[in-house]
N, C-alpha and C positions, 0 to 999 in steps of 0.2 A: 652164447647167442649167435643164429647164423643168418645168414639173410644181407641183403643188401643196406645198405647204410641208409638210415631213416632221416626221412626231410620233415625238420621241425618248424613251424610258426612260432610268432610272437604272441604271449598271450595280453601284451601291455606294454608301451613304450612310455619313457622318461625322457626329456630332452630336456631339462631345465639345464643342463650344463653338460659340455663334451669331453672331458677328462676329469679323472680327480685322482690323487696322489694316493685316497686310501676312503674305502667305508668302514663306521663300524652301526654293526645294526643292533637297536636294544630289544631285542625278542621281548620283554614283561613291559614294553609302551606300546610298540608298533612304530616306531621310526628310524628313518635309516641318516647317518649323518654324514654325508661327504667333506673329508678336508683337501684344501688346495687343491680343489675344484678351478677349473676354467673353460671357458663358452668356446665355441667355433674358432673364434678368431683370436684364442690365446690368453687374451683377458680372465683377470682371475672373477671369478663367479664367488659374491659374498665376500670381495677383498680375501679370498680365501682363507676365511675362517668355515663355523660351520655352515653346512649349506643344508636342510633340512628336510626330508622329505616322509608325508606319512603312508606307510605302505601297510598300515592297518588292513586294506583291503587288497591284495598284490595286485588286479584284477585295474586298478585305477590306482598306481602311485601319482602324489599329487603334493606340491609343492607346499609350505607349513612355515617357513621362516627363514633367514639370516641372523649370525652372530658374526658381525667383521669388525667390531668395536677395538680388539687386541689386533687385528693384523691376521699373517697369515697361520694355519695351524698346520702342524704336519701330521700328526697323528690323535685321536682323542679315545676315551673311555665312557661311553656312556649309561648311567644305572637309575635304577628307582632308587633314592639313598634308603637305607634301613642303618645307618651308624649312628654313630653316638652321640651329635651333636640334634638334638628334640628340636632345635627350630628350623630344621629341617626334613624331616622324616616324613616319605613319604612322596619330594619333589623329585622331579628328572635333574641330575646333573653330571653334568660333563666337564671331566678331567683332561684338560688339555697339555700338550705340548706344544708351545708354543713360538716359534723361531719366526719371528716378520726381518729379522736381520740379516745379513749374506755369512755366507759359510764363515766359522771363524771371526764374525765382530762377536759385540758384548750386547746384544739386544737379544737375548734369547731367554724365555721366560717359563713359569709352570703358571697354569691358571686353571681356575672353577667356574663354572660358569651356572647356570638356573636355569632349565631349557623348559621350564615348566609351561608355562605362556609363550610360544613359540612366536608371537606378533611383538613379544616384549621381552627379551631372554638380558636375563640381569647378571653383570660380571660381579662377583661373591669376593675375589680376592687373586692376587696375584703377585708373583715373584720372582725377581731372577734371581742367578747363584754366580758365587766364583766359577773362574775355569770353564768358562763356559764356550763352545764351539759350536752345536747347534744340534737342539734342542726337540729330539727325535721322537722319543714312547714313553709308556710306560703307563704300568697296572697297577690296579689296587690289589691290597690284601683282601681273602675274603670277609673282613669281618667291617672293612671300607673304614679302616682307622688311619694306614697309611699307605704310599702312593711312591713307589716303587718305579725312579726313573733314569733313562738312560740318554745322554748326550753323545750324537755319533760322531760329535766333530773335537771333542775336548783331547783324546788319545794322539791324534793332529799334531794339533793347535799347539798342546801345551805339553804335549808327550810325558805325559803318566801314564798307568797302566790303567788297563780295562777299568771303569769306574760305573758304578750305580748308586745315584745317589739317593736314599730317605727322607722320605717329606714326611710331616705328620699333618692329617688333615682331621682331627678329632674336633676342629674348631674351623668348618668350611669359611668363615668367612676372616679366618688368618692362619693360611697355612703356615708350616716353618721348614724349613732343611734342620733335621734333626740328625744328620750321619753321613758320612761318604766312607763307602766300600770300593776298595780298592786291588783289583784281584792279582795274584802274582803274574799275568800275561800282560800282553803288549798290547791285544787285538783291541779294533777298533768294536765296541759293541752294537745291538740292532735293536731286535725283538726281544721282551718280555713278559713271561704271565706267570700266574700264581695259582697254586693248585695245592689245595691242602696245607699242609705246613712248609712247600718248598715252593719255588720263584727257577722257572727254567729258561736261559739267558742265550739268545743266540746270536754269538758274537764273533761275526766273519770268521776269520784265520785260523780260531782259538777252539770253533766249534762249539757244542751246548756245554754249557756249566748250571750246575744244579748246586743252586746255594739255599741253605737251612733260613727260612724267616723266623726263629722262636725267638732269637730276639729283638724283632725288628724293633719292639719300642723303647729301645737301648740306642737305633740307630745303627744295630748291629744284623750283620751278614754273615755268611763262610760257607765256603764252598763245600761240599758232602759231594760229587760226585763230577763226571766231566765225558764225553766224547767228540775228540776231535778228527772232524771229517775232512780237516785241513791238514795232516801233518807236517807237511813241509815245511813250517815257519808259523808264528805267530805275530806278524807284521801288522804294524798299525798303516793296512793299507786294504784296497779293494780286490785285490786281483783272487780271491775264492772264498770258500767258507760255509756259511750258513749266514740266511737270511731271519729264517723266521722257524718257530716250531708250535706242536699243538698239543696240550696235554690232556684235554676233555673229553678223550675216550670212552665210551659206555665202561670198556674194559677196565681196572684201574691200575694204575703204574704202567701205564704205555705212551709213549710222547714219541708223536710222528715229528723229525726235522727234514727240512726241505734244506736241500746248497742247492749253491749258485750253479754249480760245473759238474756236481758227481750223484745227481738222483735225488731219490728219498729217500730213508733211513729212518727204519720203524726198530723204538731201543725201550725194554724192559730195562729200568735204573737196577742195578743188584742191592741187596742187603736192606737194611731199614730204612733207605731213602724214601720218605713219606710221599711220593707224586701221585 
């Protein structure tokens, strides 16, 4: 393209809140959910939890609801449920990570939440775990049986290695910690998502790791693959790494990771790594 740089309008503004830590948007509802959200003057927006907005029509996003019943959230998953559990099938619900406590306490939780009724959104169940430092992401399996989460603050806190822990939520309204995966690095972990039969991990220092979910309802994990765009060290600390990566490619087996300090890094897994 050549030409002089093109001056764009806004086709619709959103003010209900001036910052937020993270959206995720449910493309098959039409709403977009901001967590740890906060207004102008730094106040959190919705105790920052969900803050909910329906953008069914982009043209007029328009404010839908609050979830701040649990405190703050730092990241969520939100789906039409299609799993296992019939007394739900078919409602919006959001898979939270939940940390209302400072880096490093014990108040750091996983929750579910009903976003179905957005004027009246019903907490289903919640839990917290050992080892807990705070209480960052994480994704479901595709098949929404279990829920695949990572604590950024535990590697810290409590200096073990890399860890993902297993929830099972086949029974939304009591979840369980069924498993902790525990990987042979040090690095403090991030982002995670799930694509096909593997779960792609991006964990600062240590870079992506590609671990096999076959048997996650074992509780079990293991790593099948890895590239680290950190080499220097695998330090349970912030100073590079990878933040976050994306495996949903039209193409498949491609998973774009994004670091902190060294680009983006577009990586075909080798061999039968299922991505």
């Amino acid at each position: 393209v050549t030409g002089p740089p093109a001056t764009l309008t806004e086709t619709a503004h959103y003010d209900g809140f001036s910052t937020a830590h993270n959206v995720n948007i449910n493309e098959d509802s039409g709403f977009l959910y901001a967590v740890g959200a906060r207004n102008l003057d730094r106040s959190l927006s919705c105790g920052g939890g969900l803050h909910m907005v329906d953008i069914g029509d982009p043209t007029n996003p328009t404010f839908a609801g609050c979830f701040e019943d649990n405190g703050y959230v730092h990241d969520t998953q939100c789906v039409i449920y299609r799993g296992p559990d019939a007394e739900h099938v078919g409602k919006e619900i959001c898979f939270n990570s939940n940390a209302p406590g400072a880096f490093g306490s014990s108040d750091h939780f996983v929750d579910i939440v009903d976003v179905t009724d957005k004027s009246n959104p019903v907490s289903l169940s919640r839990d917290d775990y050992p080892m807990s430092g705070y209480s960052h992401q994480g994704w479901l399996t595709l098949d929404q049986q279990f829920f695949l989460h990572g604590d950024e603050g535990d590697e810290v806190t409590h200096e073990i290695g890399t860890t993902t822990r297993v929830w099972d939520v086949r029974d939304l309204d009591n979840l369980q910690l069924i498993g902790v995966f525990e990987n042979d690095t040090t690095s403090i972990d991030h982002n995670l998502y799930t694509e096909g039969r593997v779960a792609t991990a991006s964990n600062y220092t240590s870079g992506l790791r590609v671990y096999d979910t076959r048997d996650v309802a074992s509780g079990e994990l293991s790593e099948v693959a890895f590239f680290d765009v950190y080499p220097e060290n695998d330090n349970a600390s912030f100073e590079g790494g990878t933040w976050s990566n994306y495996p949903y490619f039209r193409q498949k087996k491609i998973v774009g990771v994004s670091s902190i300090d060294r680009g983006l890094f577009v990586l075909r897994p080798r061999g039968a790594v299922g991505v």
